[in-house]
C-alpha positions as CSV (number, residue, x, y, z in Angstrom):
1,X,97.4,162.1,-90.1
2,X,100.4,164.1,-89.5
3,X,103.2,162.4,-87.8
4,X,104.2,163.0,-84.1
5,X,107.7,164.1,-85.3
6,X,106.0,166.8,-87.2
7,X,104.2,168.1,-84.5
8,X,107.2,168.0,-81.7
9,X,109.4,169.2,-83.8
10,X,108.4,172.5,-84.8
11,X,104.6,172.9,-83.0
12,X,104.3,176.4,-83.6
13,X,105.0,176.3,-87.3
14,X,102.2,173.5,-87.5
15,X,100.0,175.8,-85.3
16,X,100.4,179.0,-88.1
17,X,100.3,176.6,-91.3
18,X,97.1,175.3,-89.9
19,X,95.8,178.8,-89.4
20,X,95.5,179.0,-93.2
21,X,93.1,176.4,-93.4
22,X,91.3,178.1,-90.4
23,X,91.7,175.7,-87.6
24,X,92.5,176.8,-84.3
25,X,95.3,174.0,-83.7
26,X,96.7,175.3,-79.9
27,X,94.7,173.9,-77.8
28,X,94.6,170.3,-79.8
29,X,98.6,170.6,-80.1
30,X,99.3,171.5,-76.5
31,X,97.7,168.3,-75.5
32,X,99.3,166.1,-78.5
33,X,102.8,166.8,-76.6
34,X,101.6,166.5,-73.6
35,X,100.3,163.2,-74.1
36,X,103.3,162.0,-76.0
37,X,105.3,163.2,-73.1
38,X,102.9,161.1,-70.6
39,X,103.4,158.0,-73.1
40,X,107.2,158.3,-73.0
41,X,107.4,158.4,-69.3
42,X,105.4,155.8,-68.9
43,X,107.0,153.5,-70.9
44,X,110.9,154.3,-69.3
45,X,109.0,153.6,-66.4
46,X,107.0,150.6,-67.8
47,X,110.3,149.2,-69.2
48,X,112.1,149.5,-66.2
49,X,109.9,148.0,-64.0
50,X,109.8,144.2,-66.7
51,X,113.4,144.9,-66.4
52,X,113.8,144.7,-63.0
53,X,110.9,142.1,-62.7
54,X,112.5,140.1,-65.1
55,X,115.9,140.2,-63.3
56,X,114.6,139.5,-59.9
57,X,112.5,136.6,-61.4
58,X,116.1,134.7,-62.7
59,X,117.8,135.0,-59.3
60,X,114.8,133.4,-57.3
61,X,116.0,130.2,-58.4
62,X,119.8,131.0,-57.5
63,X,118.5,131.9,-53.8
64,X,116.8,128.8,-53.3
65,X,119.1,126.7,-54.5
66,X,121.9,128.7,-52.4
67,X,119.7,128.3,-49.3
68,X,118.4,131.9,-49.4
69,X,114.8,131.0,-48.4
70,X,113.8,134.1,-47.2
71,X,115.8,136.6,-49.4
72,X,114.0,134.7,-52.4
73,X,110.3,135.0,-50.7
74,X,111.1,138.5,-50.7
75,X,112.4,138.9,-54.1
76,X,109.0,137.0,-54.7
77,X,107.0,139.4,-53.0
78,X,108.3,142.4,-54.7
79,X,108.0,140.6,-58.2
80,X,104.4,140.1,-57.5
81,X,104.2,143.6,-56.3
82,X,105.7,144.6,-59.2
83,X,103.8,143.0,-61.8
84,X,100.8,144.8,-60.1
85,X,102.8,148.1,-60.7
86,X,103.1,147.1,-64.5
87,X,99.8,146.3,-65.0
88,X,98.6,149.9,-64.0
89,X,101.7,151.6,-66.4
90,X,100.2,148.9,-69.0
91,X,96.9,150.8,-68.7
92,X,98.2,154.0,-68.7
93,X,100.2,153.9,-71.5
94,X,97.4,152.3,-73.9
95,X,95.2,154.7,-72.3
96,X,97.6,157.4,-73.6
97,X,97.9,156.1,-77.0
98,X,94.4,155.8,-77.6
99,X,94.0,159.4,-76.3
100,X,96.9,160.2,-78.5
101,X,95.6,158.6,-81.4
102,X,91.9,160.2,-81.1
103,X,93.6,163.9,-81.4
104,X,96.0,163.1,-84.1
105,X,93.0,161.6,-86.3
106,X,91.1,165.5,-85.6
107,X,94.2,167.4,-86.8
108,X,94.0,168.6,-91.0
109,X,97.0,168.3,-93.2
110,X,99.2,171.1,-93.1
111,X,98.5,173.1,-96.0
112,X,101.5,173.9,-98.7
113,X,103.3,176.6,-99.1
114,X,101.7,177.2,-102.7
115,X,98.1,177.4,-100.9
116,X,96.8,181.0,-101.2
117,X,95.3,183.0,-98.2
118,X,91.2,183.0,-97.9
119,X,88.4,181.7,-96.5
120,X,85.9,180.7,-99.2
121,X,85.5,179.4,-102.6
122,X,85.4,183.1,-103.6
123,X,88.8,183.2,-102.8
124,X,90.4,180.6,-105.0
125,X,93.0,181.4,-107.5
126,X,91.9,181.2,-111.3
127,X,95.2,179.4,-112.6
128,X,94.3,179.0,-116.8
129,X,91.4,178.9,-118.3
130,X,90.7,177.3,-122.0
131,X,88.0,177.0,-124.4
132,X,85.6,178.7,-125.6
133,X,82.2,179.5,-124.2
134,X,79.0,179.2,-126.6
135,X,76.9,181.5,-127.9
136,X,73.4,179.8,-126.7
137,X,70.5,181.4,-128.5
138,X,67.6,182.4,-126.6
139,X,65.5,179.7,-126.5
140,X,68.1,177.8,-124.9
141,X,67.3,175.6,-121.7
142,X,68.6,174.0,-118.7
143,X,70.1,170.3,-119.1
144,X,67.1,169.2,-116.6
145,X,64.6,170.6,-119.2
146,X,66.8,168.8,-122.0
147,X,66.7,165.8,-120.1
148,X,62.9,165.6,-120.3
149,X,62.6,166.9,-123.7
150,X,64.8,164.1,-125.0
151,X,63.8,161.8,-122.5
152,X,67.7,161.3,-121.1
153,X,66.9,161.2,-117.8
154,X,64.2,160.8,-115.6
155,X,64.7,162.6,-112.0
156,X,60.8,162.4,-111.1
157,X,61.6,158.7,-111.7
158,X,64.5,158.1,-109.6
159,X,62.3,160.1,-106.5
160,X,59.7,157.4,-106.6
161,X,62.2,154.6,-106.2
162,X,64.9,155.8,-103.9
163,X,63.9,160.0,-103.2
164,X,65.4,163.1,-104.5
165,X,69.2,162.9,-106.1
166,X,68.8,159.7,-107.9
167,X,68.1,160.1,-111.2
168,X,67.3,156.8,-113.9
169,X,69.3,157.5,-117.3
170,X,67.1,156.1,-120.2
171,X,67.9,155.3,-124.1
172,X,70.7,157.8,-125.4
173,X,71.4,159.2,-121.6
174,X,72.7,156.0,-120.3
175,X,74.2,155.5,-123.6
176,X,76.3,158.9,-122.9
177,X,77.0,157.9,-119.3
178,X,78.2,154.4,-120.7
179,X,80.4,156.6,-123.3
180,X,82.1,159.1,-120.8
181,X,83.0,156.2,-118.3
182,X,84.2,154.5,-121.2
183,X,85.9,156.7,-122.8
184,X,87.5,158.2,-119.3
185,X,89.0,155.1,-118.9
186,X,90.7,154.1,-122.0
187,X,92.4,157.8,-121.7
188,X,93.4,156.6,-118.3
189,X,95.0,153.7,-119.2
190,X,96.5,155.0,-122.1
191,X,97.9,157.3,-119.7
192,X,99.5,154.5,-117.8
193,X,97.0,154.2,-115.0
194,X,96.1,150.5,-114.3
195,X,92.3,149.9,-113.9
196,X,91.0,147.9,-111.0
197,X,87.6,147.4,-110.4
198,X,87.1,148.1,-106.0
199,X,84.2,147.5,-103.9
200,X,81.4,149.8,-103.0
201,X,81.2,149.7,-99.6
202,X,83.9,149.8,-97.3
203,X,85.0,148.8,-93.6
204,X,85.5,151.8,-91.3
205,X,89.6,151.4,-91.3
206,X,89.6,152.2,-95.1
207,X,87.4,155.2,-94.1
208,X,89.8,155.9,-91.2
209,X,92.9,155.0,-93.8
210,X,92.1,158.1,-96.2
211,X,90.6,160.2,-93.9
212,X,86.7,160.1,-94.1
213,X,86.5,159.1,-91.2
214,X,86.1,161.1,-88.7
215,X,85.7,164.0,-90.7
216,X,83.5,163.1,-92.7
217,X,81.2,160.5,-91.2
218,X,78.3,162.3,-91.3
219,X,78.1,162.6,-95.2
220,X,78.8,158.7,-95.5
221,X,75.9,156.1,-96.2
222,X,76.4,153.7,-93.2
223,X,75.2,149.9,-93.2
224,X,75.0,149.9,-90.0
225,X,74.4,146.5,-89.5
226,X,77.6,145.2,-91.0
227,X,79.7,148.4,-89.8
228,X,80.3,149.0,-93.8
229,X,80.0,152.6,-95.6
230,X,78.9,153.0,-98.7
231,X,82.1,154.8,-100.9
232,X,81.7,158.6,-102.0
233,X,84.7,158.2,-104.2
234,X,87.0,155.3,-105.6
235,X,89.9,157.1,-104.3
236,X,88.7,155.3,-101.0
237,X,89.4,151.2,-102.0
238,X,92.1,152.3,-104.5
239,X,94.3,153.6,-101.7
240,X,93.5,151.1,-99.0
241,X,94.8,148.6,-101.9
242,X,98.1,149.9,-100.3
243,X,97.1,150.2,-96.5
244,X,99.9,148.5,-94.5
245,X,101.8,147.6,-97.2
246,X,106.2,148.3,-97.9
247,X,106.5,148.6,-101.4
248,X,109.9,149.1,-103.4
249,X,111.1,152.3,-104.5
250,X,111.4,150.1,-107.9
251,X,107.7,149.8,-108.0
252,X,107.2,153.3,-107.5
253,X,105.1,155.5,-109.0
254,X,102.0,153.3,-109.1
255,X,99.4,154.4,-110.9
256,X,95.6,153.3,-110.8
257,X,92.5,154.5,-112.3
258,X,88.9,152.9,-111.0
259,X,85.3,153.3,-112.7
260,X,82.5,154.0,-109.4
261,X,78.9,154.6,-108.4
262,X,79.8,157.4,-105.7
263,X,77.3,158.0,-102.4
264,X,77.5,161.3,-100.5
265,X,74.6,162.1,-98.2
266,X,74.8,165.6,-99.1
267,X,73.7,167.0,-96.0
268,X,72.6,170.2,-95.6
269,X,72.5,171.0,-99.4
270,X,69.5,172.9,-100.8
271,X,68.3,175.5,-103.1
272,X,69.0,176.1,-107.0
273,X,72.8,175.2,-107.6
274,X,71.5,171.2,-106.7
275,X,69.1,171.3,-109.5
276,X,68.9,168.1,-112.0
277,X,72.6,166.8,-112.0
278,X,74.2,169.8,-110.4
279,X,74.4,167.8,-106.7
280,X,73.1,163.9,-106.5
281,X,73.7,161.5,-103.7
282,X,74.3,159.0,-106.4
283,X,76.7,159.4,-109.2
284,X,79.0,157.8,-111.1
285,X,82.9,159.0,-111.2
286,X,86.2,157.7,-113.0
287,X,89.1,158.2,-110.4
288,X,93.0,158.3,-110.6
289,X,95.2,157.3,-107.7
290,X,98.9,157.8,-107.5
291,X,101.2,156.5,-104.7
292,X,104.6,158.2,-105.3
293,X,108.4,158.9,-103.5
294,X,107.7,162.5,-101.8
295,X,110.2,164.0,-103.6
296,X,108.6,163.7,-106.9
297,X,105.0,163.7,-105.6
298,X,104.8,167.4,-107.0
299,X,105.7,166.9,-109.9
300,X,103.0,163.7,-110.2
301,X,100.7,166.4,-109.3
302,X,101.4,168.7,-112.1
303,X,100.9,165.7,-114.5
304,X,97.9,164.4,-113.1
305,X,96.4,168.8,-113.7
306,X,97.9,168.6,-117.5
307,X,96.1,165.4,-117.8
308,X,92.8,166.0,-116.5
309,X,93.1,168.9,-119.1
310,X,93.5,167.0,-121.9
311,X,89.8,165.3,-121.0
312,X,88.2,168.5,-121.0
313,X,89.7,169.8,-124.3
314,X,89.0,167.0,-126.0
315,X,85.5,166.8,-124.9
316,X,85.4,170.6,-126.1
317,X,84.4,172.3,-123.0
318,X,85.1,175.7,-121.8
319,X,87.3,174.9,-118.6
320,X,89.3,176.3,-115.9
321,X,91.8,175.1,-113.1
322,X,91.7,176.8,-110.0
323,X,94.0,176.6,-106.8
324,X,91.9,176.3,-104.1
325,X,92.4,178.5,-101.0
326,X,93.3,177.0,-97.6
327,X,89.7,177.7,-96.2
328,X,88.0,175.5,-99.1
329,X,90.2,173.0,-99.4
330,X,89.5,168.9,-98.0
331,X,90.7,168.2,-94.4
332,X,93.5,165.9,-96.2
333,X,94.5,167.6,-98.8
334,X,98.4,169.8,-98.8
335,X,97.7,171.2,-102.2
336,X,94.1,171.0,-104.6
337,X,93.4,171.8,-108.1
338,X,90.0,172.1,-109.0
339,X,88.7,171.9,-112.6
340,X,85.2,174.1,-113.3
341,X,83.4,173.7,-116.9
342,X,81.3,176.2,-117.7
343,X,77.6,175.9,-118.4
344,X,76.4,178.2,-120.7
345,X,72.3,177.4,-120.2
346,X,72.7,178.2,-116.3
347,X,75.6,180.8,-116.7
348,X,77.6,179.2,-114.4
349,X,81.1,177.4,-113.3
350,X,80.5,173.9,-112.6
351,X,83.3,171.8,-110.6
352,X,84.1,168.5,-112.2
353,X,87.5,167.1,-110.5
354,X,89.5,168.1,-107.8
355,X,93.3,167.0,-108.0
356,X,94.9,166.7,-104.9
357,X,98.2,165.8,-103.5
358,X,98.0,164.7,-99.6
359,X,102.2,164.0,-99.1
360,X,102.3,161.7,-96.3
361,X,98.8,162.8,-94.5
362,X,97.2,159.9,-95.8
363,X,100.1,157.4,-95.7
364,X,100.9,158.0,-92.2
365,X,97.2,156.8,-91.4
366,X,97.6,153.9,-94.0
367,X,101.0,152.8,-92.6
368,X,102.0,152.6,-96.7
369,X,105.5,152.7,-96.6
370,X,108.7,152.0,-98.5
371,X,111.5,150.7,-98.4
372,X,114.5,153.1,-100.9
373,X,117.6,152.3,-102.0
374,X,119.3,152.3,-99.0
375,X,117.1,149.8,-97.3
376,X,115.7,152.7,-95.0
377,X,111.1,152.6,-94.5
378,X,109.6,155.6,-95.4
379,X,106.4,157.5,-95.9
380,X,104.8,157.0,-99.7
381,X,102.9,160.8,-100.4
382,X,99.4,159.6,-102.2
383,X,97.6,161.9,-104.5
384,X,94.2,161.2,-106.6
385,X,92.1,163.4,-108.8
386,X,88.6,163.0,-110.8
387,X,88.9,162.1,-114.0
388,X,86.5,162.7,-114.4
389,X,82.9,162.7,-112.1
390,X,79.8,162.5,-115.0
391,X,76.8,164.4,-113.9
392,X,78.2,168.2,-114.3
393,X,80.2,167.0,-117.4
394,X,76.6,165.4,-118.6
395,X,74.9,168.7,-117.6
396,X,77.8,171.0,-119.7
397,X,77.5,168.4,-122.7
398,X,73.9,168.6,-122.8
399,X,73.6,172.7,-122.2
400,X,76.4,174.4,-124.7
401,X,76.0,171.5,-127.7
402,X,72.0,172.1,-128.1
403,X,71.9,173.3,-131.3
404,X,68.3,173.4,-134.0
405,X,69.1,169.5,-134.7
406,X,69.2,168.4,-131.6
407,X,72.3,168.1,-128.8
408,X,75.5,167.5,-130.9
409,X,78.1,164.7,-129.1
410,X,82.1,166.1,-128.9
411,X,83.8,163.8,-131.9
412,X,86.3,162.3,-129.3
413,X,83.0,160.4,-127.7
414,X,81.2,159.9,-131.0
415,X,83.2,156.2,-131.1
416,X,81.5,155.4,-127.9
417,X,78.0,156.7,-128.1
418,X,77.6,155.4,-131.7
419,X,75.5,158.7,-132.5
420,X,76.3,162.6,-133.3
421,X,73.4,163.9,-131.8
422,X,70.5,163.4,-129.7
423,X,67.6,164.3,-131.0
């Protein structure tokens, strides 16, 4: 959420930033000031009134000791008429600042300055690119058809017991899954990330905290009956670990890595690019989390890319990092890196992380704070990134490493699986 400061100090540069991401701001902005302007006067004029309340109501006393009958049964009358004033500037002003606070909660993050023009993922910036893309021979399939051939996974299966975008993972494909998230997060921690283990579901202020909700509500699994929503990444618990916390610019940066099934509704997705594992409202994702000071929260960012790197190289796939364009990029996000391996059966880019900084968006909806050097409470910036989510890295794996023997396993996860190949 961006700050009110932001927004009344400069509003017409937060009006064109947010014209990159393609949000018609005016309107929403226009009446952000004017309702901040509404909640100041009314508290001056809220504050004054207890002030003069309060004053009258210690000299009541005075006048009836002093003999002042009447002077103090109007000084009583005017207190009473007073607190009746009150009460109506009390219900203004919270009326205000929930008004206020319903606007602020619809506004995006201001993109960076580093976030190209365009509208759609067409428009992304190709950044680097490494690997090399394989030389399938022609009788090579799709992953879904290598699925059933090697009986990995089982999506017919997974319709009968929940519907469509739940697969069941059987014999050596569960083995892989249990190898990737393992593997994911012994890389993260030898990275420095600390691994937690969150919940799954989640109350709506943790939604609210990191901005799925309101945005996003829609594409959330709600239990309704306990008001909880079913997580569609761990970046959701991780961060609310720090939701109205002050932590100590010693502490800083913290760094936290978390293992999770994921849930996204996926609504409104159809057609051939959510085949087999390409979209699923189930899946299973190893996340990074990184609260830092905001004036090193770049540079985190630029670690967190040349890490998720490393995990792709070493699991030997074609890859590339693209900067995404301020019409594709998350309602939260200031600046996003996506990372796309390439799938040689389906001829395709398939997106595996997205590395994101959010500066003080998040944060400022948290209330995580804190406290520097000079004793002064400040914004934390908060940035995460997938690291990495399974089902398009399963789907790559499975594609470019069928060979005549069967599907050959990277040697950085051969440790894990306990086999080469799958066959």
């Amino acid at each position: 959420m961006l700050t009110l400061k932001t927004i009344s100090d400069n509003p017409e540069l937060v009006i064109q930033k947010l014209t990159k991401k393609h949000f018609e701001a005016k309107e929403i902005i226009e009446k952000v000031l004017d309702l901040d302007q509404l909640r100041k006067k009314t508290q001056t004029a809220l504050d004054a009134s207890l002030a003069e309340s309060n004053s009258l109501s210690k000299h009541i006393g005075l006048m009836m000791k002093d003999g002042k009958k009447a002077e103090a049964e109007a000084s009583k009358s005017r207190v009473a008429e007073m607190k009746g004033e009150s009460k109506i500037l009390e219900d203004t002003l919270r009326q205000a600042e929930q008004e206020l606070q319903d606007l602020l909660v619809l506004i995006p993050n201001l993109p960076s300055d580093e976030v190209p023009e365009g509208r759609v993922a067409e428009d992304n910036v190709v950044e680097k690119t490494g690997g090399t893309i394989p030389d399938l021979d022609s009788n090579a399939v799709p992953h879904w058809d290598l699925a059933k051939k090697y009986d990995l996974i089982d999506f017919e299966l997974g319709v009968k017991i929940s519907g469509a975008g739940f697969p069941v993972y059987k014999g050596k494909g569960a083995r892989l899954q249990r190898a990737l998230i393992n593997f994911f997060l012994d890389k993260a921690r030898d990275a420095g990330y600390l691994e937690v283990q969150p919940p799954y579901v989640v109350n709506a202020a943790s939604g609210y905290g990191t901005g799925q909700l309101p945005d996003k509500e829609g594409q959330m699994y709600h239990a309704t009956a306990d008001d909880l929503y079913l997580i569609p990444t761990a970046e959701v618990p991780v961060t609310n670990i720090y939701r109205e916390v002050i932590l100590d610019e010693k502490d800083l940066p913290i760094k936290n890595t978390a293992y999770s099934a994921c849930f996204r509704r996926e609504a409104g997705s159809y057609g051939k690019d959510v085949r087999g594992l390409n979209r699923l409202h189930q899946f299973d994702k190893v996340e990074i989390v990184r609260i830092d000071k905001p004036e090193h929260s770049y540079d985190s960012l630029k670690e967190m890319v040349a890490y998720v790197q490393t995990l792709v190289e070493e699991l030997e796939l074609p890859w590339r990092i693209l900067r995404l364009c301020g019409g594709d990029m998350s309602f939260t996000s200031a600046l996003t890196f996506d990372f796309e391996v390439f799938s040689a059966a389906q001829k395709r880019w398939l997106e595996v992380s997205s590395v994101s900084n959010f500066e003080s968006y998040q944060a400022n909806r948290l209330k995580c704070r804190y406290r520097d050097a000079d004793k002064k409470i400040q914004l934390v910036h908060t940035l995460n990134g997938s690291a990495l989510a399974l089902p398009r890295i399963v789907a790559a794996l499975l594609e470019n490493n069928q060979t005549p023997e069967g599907i050959r396993i990277p040697k950085a996860l051969v440790p894990y699986t306990g086999f080469e190949y799958i066959n």
